[in-house]
C-alpha positions as CSV (number, residue, x, y, z in Angstrom):
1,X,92.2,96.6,111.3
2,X,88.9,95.5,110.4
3,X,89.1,93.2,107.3
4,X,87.5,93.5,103.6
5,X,84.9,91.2,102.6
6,X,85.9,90.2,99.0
7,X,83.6,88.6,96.6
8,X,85.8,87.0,93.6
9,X,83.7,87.2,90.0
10,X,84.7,86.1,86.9
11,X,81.8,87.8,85.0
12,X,79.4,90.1,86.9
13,X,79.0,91.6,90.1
14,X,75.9,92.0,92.1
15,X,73.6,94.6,91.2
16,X,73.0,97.7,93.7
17,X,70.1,98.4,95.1
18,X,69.1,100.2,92.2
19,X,69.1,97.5,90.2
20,X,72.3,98.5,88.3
21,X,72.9,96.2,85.6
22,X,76.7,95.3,85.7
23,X,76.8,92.4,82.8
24,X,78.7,93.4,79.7
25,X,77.8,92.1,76.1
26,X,81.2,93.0,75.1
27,X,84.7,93.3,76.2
28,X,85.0,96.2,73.9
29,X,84.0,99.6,75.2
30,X,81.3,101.0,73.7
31,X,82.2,103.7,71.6
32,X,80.5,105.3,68.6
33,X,81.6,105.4,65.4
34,X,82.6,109.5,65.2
35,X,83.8,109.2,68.7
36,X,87.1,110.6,67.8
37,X,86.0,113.3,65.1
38,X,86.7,115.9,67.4
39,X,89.8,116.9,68.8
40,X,91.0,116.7,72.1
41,X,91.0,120.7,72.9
42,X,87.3,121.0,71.2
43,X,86.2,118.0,73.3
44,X,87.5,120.0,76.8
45,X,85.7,123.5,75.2
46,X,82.7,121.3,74.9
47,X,82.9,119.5,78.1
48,X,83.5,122.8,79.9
49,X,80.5,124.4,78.7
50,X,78.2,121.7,79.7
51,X,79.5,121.1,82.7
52,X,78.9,124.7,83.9
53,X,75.5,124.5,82.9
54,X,75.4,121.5,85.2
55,X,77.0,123.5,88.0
56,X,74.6,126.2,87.3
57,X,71.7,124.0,87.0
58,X,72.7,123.2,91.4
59,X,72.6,126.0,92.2
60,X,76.5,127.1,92.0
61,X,78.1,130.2,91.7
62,X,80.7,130.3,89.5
63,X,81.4,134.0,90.3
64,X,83.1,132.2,93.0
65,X,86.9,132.7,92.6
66,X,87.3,129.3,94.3
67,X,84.4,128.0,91.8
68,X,85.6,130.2,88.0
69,X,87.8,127.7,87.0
70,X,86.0,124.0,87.8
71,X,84.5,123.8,84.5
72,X,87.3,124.1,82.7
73,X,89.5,122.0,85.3
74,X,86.7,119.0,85.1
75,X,87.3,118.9,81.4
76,X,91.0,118.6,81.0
77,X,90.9,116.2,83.8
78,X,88.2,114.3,81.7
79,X,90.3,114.5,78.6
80,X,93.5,114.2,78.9
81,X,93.7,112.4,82.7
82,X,90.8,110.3,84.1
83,X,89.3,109.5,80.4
84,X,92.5,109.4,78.1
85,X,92.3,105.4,77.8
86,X,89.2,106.4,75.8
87,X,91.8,107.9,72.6
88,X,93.8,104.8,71.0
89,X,96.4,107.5,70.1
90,X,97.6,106.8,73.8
91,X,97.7,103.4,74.0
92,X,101.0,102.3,75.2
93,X,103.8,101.1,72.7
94,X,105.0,98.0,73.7
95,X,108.7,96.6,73.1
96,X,109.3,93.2,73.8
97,X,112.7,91.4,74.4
98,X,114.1,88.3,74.0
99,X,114.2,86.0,76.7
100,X,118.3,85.4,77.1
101,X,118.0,83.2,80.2
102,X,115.4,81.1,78.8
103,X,113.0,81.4,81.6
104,X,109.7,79.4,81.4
105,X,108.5,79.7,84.4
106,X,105.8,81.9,86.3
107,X,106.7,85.6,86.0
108,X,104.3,87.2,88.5
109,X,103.7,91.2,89.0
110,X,101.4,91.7,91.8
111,X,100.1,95.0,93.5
112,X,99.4,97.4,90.4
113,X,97.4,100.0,91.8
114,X,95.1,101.4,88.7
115,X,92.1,104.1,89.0
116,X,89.1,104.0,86.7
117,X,85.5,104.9,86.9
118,X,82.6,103.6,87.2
119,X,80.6,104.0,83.7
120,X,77.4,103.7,85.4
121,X,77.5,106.9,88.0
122,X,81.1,108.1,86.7
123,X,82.7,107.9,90.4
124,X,85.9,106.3,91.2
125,X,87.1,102.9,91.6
126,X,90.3,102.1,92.6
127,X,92.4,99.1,93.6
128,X,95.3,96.7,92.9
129,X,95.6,94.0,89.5
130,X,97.6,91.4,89.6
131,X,99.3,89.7,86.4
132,X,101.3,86.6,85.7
133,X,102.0,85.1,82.2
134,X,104.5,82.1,81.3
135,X,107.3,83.4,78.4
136,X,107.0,82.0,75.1
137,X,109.9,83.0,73.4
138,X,110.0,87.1,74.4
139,X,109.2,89.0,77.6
140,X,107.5,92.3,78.2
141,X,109.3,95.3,79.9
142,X,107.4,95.1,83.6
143,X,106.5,98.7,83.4
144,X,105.0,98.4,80.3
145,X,102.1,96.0,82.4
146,X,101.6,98.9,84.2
147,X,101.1,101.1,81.5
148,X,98.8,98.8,80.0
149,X,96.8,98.1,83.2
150,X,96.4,102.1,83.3
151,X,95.6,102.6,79.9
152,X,92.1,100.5,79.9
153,X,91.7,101.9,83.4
154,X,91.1,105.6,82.4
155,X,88.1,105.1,80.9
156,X,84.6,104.5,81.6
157,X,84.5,100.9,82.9
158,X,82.9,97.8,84.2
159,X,85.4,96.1,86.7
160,X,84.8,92.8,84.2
161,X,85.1,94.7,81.2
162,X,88.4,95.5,82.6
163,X,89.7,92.4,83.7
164,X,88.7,90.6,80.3
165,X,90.5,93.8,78.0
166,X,93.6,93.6,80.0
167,X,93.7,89.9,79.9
168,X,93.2,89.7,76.2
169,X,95.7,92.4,75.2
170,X,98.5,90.7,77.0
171,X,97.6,87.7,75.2
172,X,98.1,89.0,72.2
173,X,101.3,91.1,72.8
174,X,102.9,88.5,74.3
175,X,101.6,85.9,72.1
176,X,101.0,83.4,74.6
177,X,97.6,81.9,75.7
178,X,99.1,81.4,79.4
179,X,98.0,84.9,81.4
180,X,96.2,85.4,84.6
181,X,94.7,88.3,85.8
182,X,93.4,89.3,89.0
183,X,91.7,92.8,89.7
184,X,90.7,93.5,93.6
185,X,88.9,97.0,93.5
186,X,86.6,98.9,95.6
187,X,83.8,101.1,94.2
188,X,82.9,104.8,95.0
189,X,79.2,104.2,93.3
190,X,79.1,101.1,96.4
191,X,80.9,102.7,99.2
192,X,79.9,106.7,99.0
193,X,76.5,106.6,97.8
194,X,73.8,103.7,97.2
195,X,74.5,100.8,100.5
196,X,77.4,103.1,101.4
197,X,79.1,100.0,102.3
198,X,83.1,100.9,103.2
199,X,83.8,97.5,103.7
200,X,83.2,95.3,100.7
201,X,85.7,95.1,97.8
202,X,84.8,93.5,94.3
203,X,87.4,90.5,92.8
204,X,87.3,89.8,89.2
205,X,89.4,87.1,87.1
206,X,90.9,86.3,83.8
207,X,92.3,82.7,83.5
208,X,93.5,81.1,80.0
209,X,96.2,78.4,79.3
210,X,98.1,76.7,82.0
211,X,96.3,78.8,84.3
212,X,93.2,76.9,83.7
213,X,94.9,73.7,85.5
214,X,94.3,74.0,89.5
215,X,98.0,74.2,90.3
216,X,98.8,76.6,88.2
217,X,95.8,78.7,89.1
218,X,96.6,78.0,93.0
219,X,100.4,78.8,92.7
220,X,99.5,82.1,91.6
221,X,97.0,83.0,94.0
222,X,98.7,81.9,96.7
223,X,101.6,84.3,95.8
224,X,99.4,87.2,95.2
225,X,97.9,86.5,98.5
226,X,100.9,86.3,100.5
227,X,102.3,88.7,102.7
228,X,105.8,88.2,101.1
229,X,108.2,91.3,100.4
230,X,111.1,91.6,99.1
231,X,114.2,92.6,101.8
């Protein structure tokens, strides 16, 4: 199997040939003020209707059994699937618990897959995060770092933008400066259009606390990079 060339970032990636401008001014997504006047079902009648103008605009028929229902389809997928990190109403609750066994060491979850999109060209990317944290004083359910990977992935994102909103929301759930982050993700907007390069994969990082010391840093990233499984 032919390997991935990986390029690691903490802030930006490279630009496509297009001169795509991936640097964010914010780690807040940018979101206007009345962006939640509107309720979910008159968002997806809205959505619908514009997007089989679009359809019609190529060229489609949408007489088309197979094609009738795609607007519609597009726009609950938009609203409530793909795009519903975009609504803080779903925002994942978070329970914490107290840490019995007084562990203070690395806790480490590696291999979260999450999908977003690209905000520039709206097309997928998709890949793995990786998060580790040291306790102070609580823990967090491990499938609620899922939840919370997957909730700032669907939405329109920059893989940075990403990496920094996951990073800082655990910080402040878990109220501990000690989190690292890891996203490895390849991009639809690099690999099926543009360079239509299949190979490459972007890496982004979040590093605060003990995991700005090098043996920290290295501990963890050798364990995310191992091929160790559990039996």
């Amino acid at each position: 199997m032919k390997q991935k060339e990986t390029s690691l970032s903490i802030r930006s990636e490279e630009e496509d040939e297009y001169g795509d401008s991936h640097s964010f001014s914010s780690f807040n997504t940018p979101l206007r003020p009345d962006a939640f006047e509107r309720d979910d079902e008159l968002k997806i009648e809205l959505i619908s209707k514009h997007f089989k103008e679009i359809m019609q605009i190529l060229g489609l028929d949408l007489m088309d059994d197979s094609l009738a229902g795609t607007p519609n389809r597009v726009a609950k997928m938009y609203v409530k699937e793909v795009f519903s990190g975009l609504n803080p109403k779903n925002k994942p609750q978070i329970t914490l618990f107290e840490n019995k066994y007084k562990y203070d060491q690395m806790l480490v979850e590696k291999d979260i897959t999450f999908y977003s999109h690209c905000e520039h060209h709206f097309v997928p990317i998709y890949g793995k995060a990786h998060v580790a944290y040291f306790p102070n004083g609580k823990v967090i359910g491990l499938s609620k770092i899922n939840r919370i990977v997957q909730y700032y992935a669907k939405r329109p994102q920059v893989q940075e933008r990403l990496t920094v909103q996951i990073g800082k929301e655990l910080r402040k759930i878990l109220h501990t400066e000690h989190i690292a982050i890891v996203l490895d993700a390849s991009h639809m907007c690099v690999s099926s259009r543009g360079v239509n390069d299949t190979n490459s994969t972007t890496g982004t990082a979040f590093f605060d606390g003990k995991f700005l010391e090098q043996d920290f840093k290295n501990e963890f990233l050798n364990y995310i990079n191992s091929e160790t499984k559990l039996k």
